[in-house]
C-alpha positions in Angstrom: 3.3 18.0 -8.8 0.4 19.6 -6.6 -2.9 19.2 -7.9 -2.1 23.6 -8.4 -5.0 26.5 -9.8 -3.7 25.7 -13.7 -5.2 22.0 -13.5 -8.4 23.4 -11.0 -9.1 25.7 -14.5 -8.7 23.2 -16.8 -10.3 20.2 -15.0 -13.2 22.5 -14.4 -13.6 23.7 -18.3 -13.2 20.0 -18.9 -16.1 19.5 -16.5 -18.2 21.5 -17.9 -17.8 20.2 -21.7 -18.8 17.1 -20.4 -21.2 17.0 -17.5 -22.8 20.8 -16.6 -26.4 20.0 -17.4 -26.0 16.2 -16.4 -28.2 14.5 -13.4 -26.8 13.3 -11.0 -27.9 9.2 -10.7 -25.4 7.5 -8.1 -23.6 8.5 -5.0 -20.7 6.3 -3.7 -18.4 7.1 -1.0 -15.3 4.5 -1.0 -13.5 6.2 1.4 -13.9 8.1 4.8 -13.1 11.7 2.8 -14.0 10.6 -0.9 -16.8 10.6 -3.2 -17.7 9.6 -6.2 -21.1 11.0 -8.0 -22.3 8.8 -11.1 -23.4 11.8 -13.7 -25.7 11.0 -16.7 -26.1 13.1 -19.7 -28.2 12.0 -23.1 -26.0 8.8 -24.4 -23.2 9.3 -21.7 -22.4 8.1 -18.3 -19.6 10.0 -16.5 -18.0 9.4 -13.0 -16.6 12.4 -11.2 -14.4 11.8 -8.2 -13.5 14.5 -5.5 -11.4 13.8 -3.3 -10.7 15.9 0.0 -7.2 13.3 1.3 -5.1 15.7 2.8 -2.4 14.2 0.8 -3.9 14.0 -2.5 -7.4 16.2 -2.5 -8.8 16.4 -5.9 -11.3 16.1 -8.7 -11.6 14.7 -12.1 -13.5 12.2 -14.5 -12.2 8.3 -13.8 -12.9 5.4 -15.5 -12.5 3.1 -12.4 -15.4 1.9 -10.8 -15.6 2.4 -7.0 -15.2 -0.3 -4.4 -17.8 0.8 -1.7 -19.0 -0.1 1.9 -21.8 -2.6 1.8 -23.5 -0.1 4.4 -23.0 3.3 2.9 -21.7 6.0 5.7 -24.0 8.9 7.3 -22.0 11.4 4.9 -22.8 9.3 2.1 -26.3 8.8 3.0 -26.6 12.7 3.1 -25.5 13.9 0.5 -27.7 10.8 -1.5 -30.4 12.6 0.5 -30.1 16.2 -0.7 -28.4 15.8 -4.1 -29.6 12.4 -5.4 -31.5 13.3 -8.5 -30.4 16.7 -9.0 -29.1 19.0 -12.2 -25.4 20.2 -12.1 -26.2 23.7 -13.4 -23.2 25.4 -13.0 -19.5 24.5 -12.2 -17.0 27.5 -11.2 -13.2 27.7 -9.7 -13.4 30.3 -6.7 -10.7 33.6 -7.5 -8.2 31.0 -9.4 -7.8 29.0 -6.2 -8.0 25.8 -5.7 -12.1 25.4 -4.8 -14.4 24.1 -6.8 -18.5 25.0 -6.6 -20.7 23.2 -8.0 -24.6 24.7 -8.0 -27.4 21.6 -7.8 -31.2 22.2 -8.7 -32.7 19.7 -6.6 -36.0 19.6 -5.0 -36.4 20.6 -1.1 -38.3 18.6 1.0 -41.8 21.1 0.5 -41.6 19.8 -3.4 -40.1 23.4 -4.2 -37.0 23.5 -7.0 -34.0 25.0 -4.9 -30.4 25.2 -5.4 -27.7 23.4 -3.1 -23.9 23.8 -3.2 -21.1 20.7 -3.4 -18.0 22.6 -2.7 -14.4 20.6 -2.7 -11.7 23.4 -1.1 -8.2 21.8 -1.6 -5.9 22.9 0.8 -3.6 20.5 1.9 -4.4 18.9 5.3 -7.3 21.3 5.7 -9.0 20.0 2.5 -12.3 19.7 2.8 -15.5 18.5 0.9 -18.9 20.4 1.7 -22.6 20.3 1.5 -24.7 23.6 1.9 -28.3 24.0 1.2 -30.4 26.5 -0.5 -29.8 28.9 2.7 -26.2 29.0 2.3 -25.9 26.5 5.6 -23.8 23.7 6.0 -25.3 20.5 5.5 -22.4 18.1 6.3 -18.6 18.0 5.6 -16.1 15.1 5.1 -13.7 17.0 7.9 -15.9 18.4 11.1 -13.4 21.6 12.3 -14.4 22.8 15.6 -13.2 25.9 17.2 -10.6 23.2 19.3 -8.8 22.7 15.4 -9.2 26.2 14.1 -9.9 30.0 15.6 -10.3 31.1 12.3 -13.1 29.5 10.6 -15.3 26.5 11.7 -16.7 24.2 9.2 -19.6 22.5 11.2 -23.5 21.1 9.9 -25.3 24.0 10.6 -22.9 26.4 10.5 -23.3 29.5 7.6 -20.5 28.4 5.2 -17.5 31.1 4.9 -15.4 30.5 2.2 -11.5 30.8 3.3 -10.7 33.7 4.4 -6.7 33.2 5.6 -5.7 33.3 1.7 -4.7 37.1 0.6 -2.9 36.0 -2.2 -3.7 37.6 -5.9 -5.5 36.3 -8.5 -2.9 35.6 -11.4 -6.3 36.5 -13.8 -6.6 39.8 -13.1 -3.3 41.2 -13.4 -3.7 44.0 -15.8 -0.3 45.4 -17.0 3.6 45.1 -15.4 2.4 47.6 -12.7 0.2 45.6 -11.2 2.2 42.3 -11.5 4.9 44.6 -9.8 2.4 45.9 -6.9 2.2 42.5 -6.0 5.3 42.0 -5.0 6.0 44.8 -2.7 5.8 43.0 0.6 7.2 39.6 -0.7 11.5 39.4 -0.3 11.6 35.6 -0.7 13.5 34.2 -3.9 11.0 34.5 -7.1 10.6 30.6 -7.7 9.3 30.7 -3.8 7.6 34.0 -4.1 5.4 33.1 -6.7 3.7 30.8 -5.5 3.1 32.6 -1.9 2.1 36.0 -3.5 -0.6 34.3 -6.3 -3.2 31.8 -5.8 -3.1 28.6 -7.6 1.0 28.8 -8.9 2.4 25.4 -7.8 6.4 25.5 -7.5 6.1 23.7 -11.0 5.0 26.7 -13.0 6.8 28.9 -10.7 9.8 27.2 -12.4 8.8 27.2 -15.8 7.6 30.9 -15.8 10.8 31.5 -14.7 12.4 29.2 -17.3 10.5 31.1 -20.2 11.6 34.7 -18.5 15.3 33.7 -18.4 15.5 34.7 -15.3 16.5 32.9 -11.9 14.1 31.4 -9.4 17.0 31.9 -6.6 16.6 35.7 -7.4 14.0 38.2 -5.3 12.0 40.6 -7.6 13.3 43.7 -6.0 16.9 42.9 -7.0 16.1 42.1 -10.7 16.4 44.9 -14.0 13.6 46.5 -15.0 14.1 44.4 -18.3 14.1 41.0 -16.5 11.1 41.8 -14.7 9.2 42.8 -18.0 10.5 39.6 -19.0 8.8 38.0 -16.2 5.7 39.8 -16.7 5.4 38.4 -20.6 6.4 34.9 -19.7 3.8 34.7 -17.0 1.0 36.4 -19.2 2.1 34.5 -21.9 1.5 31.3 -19.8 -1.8 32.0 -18.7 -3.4 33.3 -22.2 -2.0 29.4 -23.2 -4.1 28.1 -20.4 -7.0 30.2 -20.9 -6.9 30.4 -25.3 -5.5 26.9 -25.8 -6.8 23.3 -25.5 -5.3 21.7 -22.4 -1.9 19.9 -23.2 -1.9 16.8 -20.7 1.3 15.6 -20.2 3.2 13.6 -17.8 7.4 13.9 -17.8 8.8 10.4 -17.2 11.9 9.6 -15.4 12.4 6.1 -16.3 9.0 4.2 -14.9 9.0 6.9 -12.2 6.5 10.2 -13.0 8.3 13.3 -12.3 5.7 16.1 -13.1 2.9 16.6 -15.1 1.6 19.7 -16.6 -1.8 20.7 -18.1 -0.1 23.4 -20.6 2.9 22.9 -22.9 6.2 22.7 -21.1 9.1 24.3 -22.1 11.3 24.0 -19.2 10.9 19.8 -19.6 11.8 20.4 -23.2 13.4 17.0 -24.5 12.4 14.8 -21.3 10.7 11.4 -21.8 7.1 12.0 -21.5 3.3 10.4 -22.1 0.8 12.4 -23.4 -3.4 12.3 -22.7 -6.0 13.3 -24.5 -8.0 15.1 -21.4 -6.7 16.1 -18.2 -9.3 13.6 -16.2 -7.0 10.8 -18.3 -4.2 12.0 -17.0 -5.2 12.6 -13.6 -6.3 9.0 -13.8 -3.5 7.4 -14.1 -1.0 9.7 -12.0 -3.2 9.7 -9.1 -4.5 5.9 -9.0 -1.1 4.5 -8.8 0.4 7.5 -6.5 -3.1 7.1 -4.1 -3.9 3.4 -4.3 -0.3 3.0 -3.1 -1.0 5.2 -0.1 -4.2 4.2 0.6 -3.2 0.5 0.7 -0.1 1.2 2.8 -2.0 3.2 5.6 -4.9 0.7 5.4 -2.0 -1.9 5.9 -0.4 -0.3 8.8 -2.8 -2.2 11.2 -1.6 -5.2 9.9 2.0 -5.2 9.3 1.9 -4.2 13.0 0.3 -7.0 13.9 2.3 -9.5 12.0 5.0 -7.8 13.1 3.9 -8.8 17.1 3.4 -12.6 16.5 6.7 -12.9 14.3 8.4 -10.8 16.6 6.7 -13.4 19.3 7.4 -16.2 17.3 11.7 -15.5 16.8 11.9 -15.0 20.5 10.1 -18.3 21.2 12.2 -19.9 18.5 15.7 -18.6 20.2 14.3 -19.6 23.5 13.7 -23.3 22.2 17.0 -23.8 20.5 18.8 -22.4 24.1 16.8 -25.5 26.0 17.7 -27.5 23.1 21.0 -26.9 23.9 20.9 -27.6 27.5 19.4 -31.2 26.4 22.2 -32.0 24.2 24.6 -33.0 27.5 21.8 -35.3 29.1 24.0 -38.7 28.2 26.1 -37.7 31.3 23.1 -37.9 34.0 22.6 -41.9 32.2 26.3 -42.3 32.7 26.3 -41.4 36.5 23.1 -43.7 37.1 25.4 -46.1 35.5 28.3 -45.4 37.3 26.4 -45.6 41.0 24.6 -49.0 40.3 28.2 -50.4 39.0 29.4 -49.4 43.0 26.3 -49.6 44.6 27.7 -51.9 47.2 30.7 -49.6 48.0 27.8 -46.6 48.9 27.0 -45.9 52.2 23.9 -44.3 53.6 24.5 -40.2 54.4 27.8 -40.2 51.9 27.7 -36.8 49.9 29.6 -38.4 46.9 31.0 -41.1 45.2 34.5 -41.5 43.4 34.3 -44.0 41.3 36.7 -45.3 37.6 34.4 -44.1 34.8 34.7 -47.1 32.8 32.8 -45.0 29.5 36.6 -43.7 29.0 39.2 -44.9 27.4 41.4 -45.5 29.2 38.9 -44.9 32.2 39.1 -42.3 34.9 38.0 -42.1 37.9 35.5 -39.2 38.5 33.3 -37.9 41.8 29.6 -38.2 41.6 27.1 -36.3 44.3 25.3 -38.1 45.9 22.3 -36.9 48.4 23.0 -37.5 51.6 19.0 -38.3 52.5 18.4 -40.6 49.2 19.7 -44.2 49.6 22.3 -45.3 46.4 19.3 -46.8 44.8 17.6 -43.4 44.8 20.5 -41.7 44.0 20.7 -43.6 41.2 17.3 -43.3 39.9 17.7 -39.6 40.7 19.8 -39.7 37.5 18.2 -41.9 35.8 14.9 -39.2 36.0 17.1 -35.9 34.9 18.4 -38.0 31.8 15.0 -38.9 30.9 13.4 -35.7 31.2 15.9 -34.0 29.2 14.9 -36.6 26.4 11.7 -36.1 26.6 11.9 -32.3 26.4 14.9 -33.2 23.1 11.5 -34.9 21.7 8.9 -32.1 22.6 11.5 -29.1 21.4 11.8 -30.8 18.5 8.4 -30.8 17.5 7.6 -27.4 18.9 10.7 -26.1 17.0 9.3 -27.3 13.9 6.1 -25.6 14.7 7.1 -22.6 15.5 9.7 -22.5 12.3 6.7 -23.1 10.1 4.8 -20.1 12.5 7.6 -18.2 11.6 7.9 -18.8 7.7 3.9 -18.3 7.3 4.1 -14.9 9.2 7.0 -14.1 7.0 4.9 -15.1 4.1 1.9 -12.5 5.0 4.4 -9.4 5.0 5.6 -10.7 1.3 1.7 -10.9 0.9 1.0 -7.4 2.0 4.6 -6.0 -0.1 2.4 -7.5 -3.2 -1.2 -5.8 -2.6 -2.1 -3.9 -5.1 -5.7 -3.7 -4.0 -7.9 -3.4 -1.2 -9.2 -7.1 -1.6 -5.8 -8.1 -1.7 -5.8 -6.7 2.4 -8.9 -7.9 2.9 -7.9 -11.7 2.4 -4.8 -11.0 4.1 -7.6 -9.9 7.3 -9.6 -12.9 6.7 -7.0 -15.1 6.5 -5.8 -13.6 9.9 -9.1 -14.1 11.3 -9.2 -17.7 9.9 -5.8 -19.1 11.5 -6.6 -17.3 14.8 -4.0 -14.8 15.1 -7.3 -11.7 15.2 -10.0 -12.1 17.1 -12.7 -10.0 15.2 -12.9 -9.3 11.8 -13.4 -5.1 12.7 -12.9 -3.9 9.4 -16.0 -2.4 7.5 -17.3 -5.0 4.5 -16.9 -3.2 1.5 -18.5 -4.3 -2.1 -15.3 -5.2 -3.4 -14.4 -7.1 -6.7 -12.7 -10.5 -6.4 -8.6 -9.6 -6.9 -7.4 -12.4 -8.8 -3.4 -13.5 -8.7 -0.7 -11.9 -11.1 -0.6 -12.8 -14.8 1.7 -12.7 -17.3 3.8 -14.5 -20.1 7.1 -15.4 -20.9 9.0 -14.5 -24.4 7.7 -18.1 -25.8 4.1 -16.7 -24.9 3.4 -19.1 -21.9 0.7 -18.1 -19.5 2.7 -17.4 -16.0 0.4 -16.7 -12.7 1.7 -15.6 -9.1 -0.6 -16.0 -6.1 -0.5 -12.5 -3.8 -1.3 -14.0 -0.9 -1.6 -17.2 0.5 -5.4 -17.7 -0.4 -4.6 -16.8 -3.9 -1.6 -19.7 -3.9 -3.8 -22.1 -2.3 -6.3 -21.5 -5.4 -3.4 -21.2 -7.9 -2.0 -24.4 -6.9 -4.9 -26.7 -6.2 -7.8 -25.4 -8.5 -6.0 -23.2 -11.4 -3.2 -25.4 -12.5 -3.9 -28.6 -13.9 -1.4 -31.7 -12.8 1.5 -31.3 -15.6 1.7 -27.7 -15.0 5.1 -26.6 -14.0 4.8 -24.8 -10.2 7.7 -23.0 -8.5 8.9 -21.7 -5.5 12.0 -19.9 -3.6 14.0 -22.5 -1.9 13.1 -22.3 2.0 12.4 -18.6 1.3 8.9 -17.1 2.1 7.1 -16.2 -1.8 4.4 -16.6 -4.3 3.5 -19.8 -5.7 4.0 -19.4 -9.1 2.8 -21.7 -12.1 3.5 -22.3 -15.4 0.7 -23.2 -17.6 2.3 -25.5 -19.9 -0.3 -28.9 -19.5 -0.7 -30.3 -23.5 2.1 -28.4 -24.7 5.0 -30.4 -26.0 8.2 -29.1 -25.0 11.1 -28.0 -27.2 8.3 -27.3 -29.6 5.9 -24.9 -27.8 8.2 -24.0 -25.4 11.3 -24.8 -24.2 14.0 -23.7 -21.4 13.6 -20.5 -21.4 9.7 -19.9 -20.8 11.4 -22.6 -17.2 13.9 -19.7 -16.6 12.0 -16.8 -16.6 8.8 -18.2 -14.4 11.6 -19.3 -12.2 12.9 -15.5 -12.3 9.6 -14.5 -11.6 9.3 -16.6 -8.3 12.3 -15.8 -7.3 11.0 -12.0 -7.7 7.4 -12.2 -5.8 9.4 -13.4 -2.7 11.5 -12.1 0.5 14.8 -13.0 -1.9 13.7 -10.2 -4.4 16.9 -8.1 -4.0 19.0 -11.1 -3.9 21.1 -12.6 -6.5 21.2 -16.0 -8.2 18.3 -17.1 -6.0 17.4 -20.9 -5.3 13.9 -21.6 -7.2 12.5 -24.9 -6.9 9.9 -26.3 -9.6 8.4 -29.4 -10.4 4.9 -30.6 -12.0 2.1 -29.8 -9.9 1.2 -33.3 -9.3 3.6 -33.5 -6.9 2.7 -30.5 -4.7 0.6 -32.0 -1.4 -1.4 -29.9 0.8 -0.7 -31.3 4.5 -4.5 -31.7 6.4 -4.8 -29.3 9.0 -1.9 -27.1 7.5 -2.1 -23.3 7.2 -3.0 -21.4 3.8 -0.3 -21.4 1.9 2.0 -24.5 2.8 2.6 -27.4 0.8 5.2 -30.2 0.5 6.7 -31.4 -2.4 8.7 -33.5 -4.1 10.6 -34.7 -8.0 11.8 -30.9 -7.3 14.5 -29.3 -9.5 16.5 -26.5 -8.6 17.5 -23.4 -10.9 19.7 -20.3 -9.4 18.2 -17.5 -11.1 18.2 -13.4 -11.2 14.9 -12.4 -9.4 12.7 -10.5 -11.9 9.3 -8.6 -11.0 7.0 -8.4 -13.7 3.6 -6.6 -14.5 0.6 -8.4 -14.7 -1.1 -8.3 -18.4 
């Protein structure tokens, strides 16, 4: 559901319960267009997030703490400048759209006591967060427009700041009676669950629907073609939605499909009448949760675009190399037949004459033997010729020894490349990339290390139990598995991992428990279904899981993060399961 006018109202009236009259103490900015302002009133701290992502611009209070740059940006740095210390005295939502002012007493540079305006406009791609002074001027913006972007209306530092003038839609507030509500719909001929949200600011297609729900009429229908009764109907069931909103507390709810979040809705929902749903207590709480797993999902995935596509490069790289190997492998494998003809022309040396161009001679290597014709070069005496032979044979062993090894290496290369995609599938925050980066940077594959430092808290590897109550963890990446393996888990721990499959080391924390008392079978089976779920074979069926006691997991020297040899393994074929972490 779009972050629509409804949630604008009642965010806002939320807002100003809580923290209108609050200072302002802390300004963080974790991303390029987000900010996060640290608000203190008598006994309380709240955080207030606005957000201008073109995907996902809002504002609400959030209990998560920001992970920041260790150098703050200049936009950050600006608005710490002008509205650091200063008194949120008034909060307002612009003509029911979705804009949100908020008025600042701070002190000017001269000492005097002026007021500033934060303003967060959400507006799809053109959202936009915004700084203007005492003078009505832009200060600075989270999106620079230039006249190249829009000829409407620039949003520049320095500028005079012009609210939006491109929106001519009606304010759903001030519509008086039915004849006015009809007015508004003069010009409009799209169907009413369309219309209504083109004609009125701040209707998302979600309350278009249940407005129409409640009217009993249909959303495919246009307004002109409707009774007079059905459009009174209309008029009452939109009324009656909006004196809810504006008379009643707000009604938080999300509609669940499943684990997946189909809508939510500030106000109570008739049209999801009888669907599974979750309700908050505010609408910040709700917003909370919808939007940190919907945005840290995004967020991570466009952060992690940079390096799927490299990983993608060298294991792209890597396969060719690998198919390339095993094709000169191949041409190795028929070397005994170059030893065979050096054989063949020292056994009839003495019937080879200077200049002759080849040699027919019995192959005595069959049985029975056969005779078979050998070239010869004409300017090489039979010794030569011989040796000639003798040279190709060798050389193709020596390359059978070097392929070997090289394939090896470059199957490993392979498997560890693998493993950092199953790394990044896993990420559920922006440390988790950041290791991934480092670890990159580490083994070679990156040059530089580009990325900005951010102040970000330690992400720590998966945990959960099984049914018996056994701790279970799953390394993310392979710095995590590393640490998981060889520092976490003691030596009688059980670890586990996919059978020649890139995945998570995964460990079983069973050291001083006595089995078939404390545990037994069944806590084996479901860390094994867990492995078999952090890994590439996570769609599979009746997946290969290896496990054995974590004495008998060896680090090779020199080896990359993440690979280990083992041994005393056992082998379980199991259903992958994914499991959240406690």
């Amino acid at each position: 559901m779009a972050f629509d006018g409804i949630t604008t109202y009642k965010v806002i009236e939320e807002l100003r319960q809580k923290i209108e009259g609050g200072k302002i103490d802390k300004i963080y900015q974790p991303e390029k267009d987000e900010i996060v302002l640290t608000i203190r009133r008598p006994g309380q701290v709240y955080r207030l997030l606005l957000s201008a992502h073109m995907d996902s611009a809002r504002f609400y209070l959030t209990e998560n703490k920001p992970e920041t740059p260790l150098e703050p940006p200049m936009f950050c740095m600006l608005f710490r400048k002008h509205f650091g210390g200063g008194k949120l005295v008034h909060l307002e939502q612009v003509g029911f759209d979705r804009i949100l002012e908020m008025d600042v007493e701070v002190y000017n540079e001269l000492g005097d006591l002026c007021r500033k305006k934060i303003i967060l406009e959400i507006m799809g791609r053109h959202s936009n967060l915004i700084l203007v002074d005492e003078n009505g001027r832009i200060i600075d913006c989270a999106h620079h427009v230039g006249q190249d972007m829009s000829h409407f209306r620039m949003v520049l530092p320095g500028l005079p700041y012009e609210a939006p003038s491109h929106n001519q839609r009606a304010n759903p507030l001030l519509m008086e009676d039915a004849d006015c509500f009809a007015a508004v719909w003069q010009n409009c001929h799209a169907p009413i669950g369309k219309g209504m949200y083109q004609v009125f600011n701040g209707i998302s297609p979600f309350a278009a629907s249940e407005i129409c729900f409640r009217a009993g009429v249909s959303e495919k229908a246009s307004f002109e073609d409707l009774m007079q009764e059905e459009r009174e109907r209309l008029y009452q069931a939109f009324t009656q939605l909006f004196c809810e909103m504006r008379e009643e507390p707000a009604h938080p709810e999300i509609f669940l499909d499943g684990d997946r979040m189909r809508e939510y809705s500030m106000v109570a929902s008739r049209l999801m009448a009888g669907v599974e749903r979750k309700t908050f207590d505010t609408p910040s709480a709700l917003l909370d949760v919808y939007y940190v797993r919907q945005d840290t999902k995004n967020r991570l995935r466009q952060k992690a675009q940079d390096l799927h596509k490299l990983v993608m490069t060298h294991l792209d790289r890597a396969r060719r190399k690998y198919d390339l190997q095993q094709k000169q492998m191949q041409d190795t494998q028929g070397r005994e037949k170059y030893q065979r003809m050096g054989d063949l022309i020292t056994a009839n040396i003495y019937r080879i004459q200077m200049g002759e161009r080849s040699l027919i001679a019995e192959d005595f290597y069959q049985d029975p033997p056969v005779e078979v014709e050998i070239a010869l070069k004409e300017n090489l005496t039979p010794a030569q010729n011989a040796q000639k032979y003798y040279a190709k044979y060798n050389k193709l062993k020596r390359t059978e020894e070097a392929l070997t090894e090289q394939l090896q290496q470059t199957e490993e290369e392979i498997q560890y490349l693998e493993s950092l995609l199953t790394a990044m599938e896993m990420a559920d925050c922006e440390k988790d990339l950041e290791d991934i980066r480092l670890e990159l940077y580490e083994t070679g594959y990156v040059r530089k290390n580009r990325q900005k430092r951010k102040n970000l808290a330690a992400s720590k590897p998966l945990t959960m139990r099984t049914s018996e109550g056994l701790e279970v963890m799953v390394g993310k990446n392979n710095i995590q598995n590393d640490q998981l393996t060889f520092k976490m888990a003691s030596p009688f721990d059980l670890w586990f991992h996919v059978k020649d499959i890139p995945g998570s080391h995964t460990v079983l924390f069973c050291s001083g428990k006595e089995y078939g008392k404390d545990y037994t079978e069944q806590s084996i089976l479901e860390a094994a279904q867990i492995a078999a779920g952090h890994s590439r074979a996570a769609q599979s069926s009746r997946v290969p899981v290896d496990y054995a006691e974590r004495r008998y997991v060896k680090k090779p020297s020199g080896s990359k993060p993440g690979f280990v040899i083992y041994t005393h393994q056992k082998t379980l074929f199991v259903e992958p399961q994914s499991s959240e972490s406690t």
